[in-house]
C-alpha positions as CSV (number, residue, x, y, z in Angstrom):
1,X,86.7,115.4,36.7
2,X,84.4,115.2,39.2
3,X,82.6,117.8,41.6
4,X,85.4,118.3,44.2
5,X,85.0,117.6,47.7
6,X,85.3,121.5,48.5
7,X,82.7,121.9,46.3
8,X,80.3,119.5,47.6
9,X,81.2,121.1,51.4
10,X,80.0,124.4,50.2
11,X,76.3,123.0,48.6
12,X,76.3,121.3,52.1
13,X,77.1,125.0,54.0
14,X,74.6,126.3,52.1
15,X,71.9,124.4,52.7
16,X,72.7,124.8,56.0
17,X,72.3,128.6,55.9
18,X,68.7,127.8,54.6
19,X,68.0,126.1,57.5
20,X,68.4,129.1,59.8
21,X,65.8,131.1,61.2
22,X,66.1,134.9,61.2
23,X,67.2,134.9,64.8
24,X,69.7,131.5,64.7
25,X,71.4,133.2,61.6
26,X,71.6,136.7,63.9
27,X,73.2,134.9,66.6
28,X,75.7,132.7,64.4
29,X,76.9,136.2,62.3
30,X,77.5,137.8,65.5
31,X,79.5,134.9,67.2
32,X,81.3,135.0,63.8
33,X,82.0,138.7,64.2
34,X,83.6,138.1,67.6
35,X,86.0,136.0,66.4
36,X,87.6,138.1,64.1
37,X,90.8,140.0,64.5
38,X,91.9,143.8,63.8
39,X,93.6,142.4,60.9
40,X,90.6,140.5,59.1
41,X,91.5,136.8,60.5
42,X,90.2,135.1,63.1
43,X,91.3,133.3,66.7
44,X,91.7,130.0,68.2
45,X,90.2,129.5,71.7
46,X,93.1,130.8,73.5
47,X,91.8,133.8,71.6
48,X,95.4,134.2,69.3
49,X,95.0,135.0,65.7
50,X,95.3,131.9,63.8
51,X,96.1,130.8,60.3
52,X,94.1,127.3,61.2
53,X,91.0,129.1,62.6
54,X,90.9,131.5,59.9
55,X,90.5,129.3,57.1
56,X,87.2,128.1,58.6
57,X,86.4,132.1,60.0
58,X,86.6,132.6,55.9
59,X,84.5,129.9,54.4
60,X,81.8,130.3,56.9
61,X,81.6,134.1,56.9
62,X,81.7,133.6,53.1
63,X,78.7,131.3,53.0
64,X,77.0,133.6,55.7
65,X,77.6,136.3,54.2
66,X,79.9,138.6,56.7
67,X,81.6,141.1,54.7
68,X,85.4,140.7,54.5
69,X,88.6,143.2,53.8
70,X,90.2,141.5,50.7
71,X,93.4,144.3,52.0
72,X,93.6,142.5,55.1
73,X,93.1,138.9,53.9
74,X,96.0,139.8,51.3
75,X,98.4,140.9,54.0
76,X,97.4,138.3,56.3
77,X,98.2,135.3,53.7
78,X,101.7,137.7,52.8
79,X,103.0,137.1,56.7
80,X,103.4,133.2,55.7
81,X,106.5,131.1,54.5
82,X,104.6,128.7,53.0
83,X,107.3,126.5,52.8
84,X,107.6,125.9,56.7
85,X,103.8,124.8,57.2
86,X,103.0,121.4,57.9
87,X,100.0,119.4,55.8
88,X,97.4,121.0,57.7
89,X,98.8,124.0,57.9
90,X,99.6,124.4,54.5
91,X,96.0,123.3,53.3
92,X,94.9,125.8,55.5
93,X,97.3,128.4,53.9
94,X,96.1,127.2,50.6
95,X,92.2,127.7,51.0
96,X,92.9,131.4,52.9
97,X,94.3,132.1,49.4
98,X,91.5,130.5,47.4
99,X,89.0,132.9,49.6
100,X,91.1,135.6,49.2
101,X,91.1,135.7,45.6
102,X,87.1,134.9,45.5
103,X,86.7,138.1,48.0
104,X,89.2,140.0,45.4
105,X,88.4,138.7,42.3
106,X,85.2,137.2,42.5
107,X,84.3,133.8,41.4
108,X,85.3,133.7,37.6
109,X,88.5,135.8,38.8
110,X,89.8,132.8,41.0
111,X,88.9,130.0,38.9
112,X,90.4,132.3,35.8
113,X,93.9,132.5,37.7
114,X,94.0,128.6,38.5
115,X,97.5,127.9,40.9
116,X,100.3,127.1,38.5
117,X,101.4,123.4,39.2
118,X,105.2,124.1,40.4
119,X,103.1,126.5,43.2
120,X,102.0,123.5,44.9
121,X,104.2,121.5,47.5
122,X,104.7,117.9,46.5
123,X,103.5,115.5,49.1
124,X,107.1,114.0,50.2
125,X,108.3,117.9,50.8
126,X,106.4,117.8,54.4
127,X,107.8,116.4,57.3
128,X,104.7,116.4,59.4
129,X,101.6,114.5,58.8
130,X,98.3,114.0,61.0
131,X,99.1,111.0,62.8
132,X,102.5,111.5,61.9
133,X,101.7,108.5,58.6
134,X,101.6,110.2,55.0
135,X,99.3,107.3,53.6
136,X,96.4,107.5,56.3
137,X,92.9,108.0,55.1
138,X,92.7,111.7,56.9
139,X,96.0,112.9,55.1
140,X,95.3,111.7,51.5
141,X,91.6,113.1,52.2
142,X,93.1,116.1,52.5
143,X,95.5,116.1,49.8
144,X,93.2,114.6,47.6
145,X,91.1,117.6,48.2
146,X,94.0,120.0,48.0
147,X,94.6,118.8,44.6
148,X,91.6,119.1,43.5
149,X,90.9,122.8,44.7
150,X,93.6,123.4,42.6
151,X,92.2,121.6,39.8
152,X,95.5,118.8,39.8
153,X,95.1,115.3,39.2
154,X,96.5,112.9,41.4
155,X,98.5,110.6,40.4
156,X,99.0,107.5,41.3
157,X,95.2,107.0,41.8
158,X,95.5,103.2,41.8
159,X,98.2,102.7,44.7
160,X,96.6,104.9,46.8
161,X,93.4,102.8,46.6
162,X,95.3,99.8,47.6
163,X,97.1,101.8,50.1
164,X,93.5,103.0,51.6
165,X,93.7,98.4,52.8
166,X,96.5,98.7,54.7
167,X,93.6,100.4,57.1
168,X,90.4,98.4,56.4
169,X,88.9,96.6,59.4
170,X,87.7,93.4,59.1
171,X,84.4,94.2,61.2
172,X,83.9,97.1,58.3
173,X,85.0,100.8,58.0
174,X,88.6,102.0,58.3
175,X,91.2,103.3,61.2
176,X,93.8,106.2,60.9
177,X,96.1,103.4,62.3
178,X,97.4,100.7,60.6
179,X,96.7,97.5,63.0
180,X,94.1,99.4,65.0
181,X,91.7,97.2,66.5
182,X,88.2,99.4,65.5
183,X,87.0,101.8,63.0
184,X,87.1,105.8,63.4
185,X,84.5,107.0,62.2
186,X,86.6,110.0,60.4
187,X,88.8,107.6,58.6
188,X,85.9,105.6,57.5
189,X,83.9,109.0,56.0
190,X,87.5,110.2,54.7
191,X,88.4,107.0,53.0
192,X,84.8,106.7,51.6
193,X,85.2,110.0,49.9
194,X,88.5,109.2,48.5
195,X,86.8,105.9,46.9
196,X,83.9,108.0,45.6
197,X,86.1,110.4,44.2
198,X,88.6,108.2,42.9
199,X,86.7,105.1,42.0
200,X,83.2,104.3,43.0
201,X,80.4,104.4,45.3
202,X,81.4,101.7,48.0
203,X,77.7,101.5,49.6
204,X,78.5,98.1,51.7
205,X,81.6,100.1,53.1
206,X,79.0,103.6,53.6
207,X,76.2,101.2,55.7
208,X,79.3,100.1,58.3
209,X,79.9,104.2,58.6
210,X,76.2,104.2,59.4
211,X,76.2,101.4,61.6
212,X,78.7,103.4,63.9
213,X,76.0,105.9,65.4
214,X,75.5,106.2,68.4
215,X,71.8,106.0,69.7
216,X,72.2,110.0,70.9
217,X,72.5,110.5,67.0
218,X,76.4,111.4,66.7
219,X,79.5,109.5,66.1
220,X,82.0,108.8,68.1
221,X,85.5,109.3,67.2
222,X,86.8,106.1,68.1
223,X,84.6,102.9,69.5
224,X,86.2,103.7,73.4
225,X,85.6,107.7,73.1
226,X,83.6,108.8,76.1
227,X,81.2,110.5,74.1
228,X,80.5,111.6,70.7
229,X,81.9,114.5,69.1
230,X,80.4,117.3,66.3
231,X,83.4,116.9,63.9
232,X,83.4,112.8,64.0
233,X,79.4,113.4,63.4
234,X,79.7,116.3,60.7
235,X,82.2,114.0,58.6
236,X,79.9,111.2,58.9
237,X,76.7,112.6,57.8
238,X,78.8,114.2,54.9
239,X,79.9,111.0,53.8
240,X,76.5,109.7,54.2
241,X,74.3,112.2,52.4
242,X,77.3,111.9,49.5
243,X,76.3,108.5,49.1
244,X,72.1,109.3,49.4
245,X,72.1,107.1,52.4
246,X,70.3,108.8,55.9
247,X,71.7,108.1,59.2
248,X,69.0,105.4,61.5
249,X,68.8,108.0,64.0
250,X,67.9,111.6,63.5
251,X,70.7,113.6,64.6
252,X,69.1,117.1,64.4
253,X,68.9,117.5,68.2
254,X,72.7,116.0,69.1
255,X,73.5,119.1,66.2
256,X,71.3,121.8,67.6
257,X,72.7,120.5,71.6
258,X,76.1,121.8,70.4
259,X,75.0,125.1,69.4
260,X,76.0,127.1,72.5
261,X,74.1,130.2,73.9
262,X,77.2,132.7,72.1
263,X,75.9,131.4,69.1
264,X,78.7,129.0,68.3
265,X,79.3,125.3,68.5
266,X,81.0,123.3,70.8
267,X,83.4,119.7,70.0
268,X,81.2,118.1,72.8
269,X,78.8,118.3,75.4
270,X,81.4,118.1,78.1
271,X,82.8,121.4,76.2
272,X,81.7,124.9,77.1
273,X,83.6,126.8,74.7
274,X,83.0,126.9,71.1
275,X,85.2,128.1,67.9
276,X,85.1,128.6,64.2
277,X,86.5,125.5,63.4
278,X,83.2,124.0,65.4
279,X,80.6,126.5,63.7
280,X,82.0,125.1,60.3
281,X,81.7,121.4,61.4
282,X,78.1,122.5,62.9
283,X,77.2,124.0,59.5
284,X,78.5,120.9,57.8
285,X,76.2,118.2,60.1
286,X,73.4,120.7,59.3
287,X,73.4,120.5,55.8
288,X,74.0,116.6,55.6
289,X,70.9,115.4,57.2
């Protein structure tokens, strides 16, 4: 089987974290500290405790660094019926457990006690799917990865190749919408991991993701989005630096024009408020250049 995409996102974190200076690295761990709740999780930016948030407040205090209460990341993941979440919900579920068991157990500890098969929901069991369509690129990118966190193969690897067509424009790349008129640039980087993970190294396919840049050095989410965003750019690089290609501009300074004074990062420029999710996506761009 091949290195998983979770896997590959933490060698990318990492090099991020190399990238720091003493005093960016100071100012990140302490924005990271402010997020987190009494009980060991972390908030959205209404400031709530959130299950969503959290999974990213993990991984990236993880790959900083930040000490964390295994007690309260135990009785945090307890609180959930795992059987009510939808998709995202329950892959964030799933990777709060995964980091709970690497703060707990350490690393041959997790990967020892390996999620029994009949633990994980089958794909028809959820009623709610990012843009409400099960075979999108975004929603098999993450069950594709959910799988393989859990070390699963998935089957029927074939039909969801030719599914991945269904949202194949024309003019190169892919839309989260069947019969959309452009590319995203997140369903192109999601379906180009599923290909790479699943089949091969597209890199006609991975030069149309690269071609969607915009001359500030991100990517826009959709052709007609006001502006780029640090999420549609962070899964683009990713995709990108997966497949050894570099993006035509240097996007180093569209990254760094995220990173707000608090010490997080921000979707946009037009936002003034950052959040974990936005650090992790931050961390990500960083280490795909």
């Amino acid at each position: 089987m091949k290195t998983s995409i979770s896997t590959k996102m933490m060698v990318a974190l990492k090099r991020a974290k190399k990238r720091l200076t003493e005093d960016s690295y100071k100012r990140l761990t302490s924005f990271v500290l402010s997020q987190q709740t009494e009980s060991g999780a972390f908030m959205n930016k209404g400031g709530k405790e959130d299950l969503y948030y959290t999974a990213f407040g993990w991984l990236v205090a993880d790959v900083l660094g930040v000490r964390l209460n295994a007690g309260k990341m135990g009785a945090f993941i307890r609180q959930f019926d795992d059987t009510q979440l939808d998709l995202v919900h329950y892959m964030a579920w799933m990777k709060c457990r995964m980091l709970y068991r690497l703060v707990s157990e350490g690393v041959i500890g997790m990967w020892l006690n390996v999620w029994d098969v009949s633990q994980i929901r089958p794909l028809d069991s959820f009623s709610e799917f990012p843009q409400g369509d099960r075979h999108s690129p975004y929603t098999q990118f993450l069950w594709l990865s959910l799988l393989e966190d859990n070390n699963i193969r998935l089957k029927g690897t074939k039909q969801t190749l030719i599914d991945l067509q269904d949202y194949q424009i024309k003019e190169g790349g892919y839309a989260n919408l069947k019969d959309s008129a452009s590319a995203s640039a997140n369903a192109t980087a999601a379906a180009l991991m599923i290909k790479a993970q699943l089949a091969a190294y597209d890199h006609v396919e991975a030069d149309a993701l690269r071609k969607m840049q915009d001359e500030s050095g991100g990517f826009k989410a959709e052709a007609g989005s006001m502006v780029p965003d640090l999420l549609s750019t962070s899964t683009s690089l990713f995709a990108l630096k997966n497949y050894g290609l570099k993006p035509l501009i240097d996007p180093t300074d569209f990254i760094e024009a995220h990173w707000l004074e608090d010490g997080g990062f921000a979707a946009t420029l037009l936002d003034g408020q950052s959040d974990m999710e936005y650090v992790f996506y931050g961390l990500l761009a960083l280490g795909s250049i």
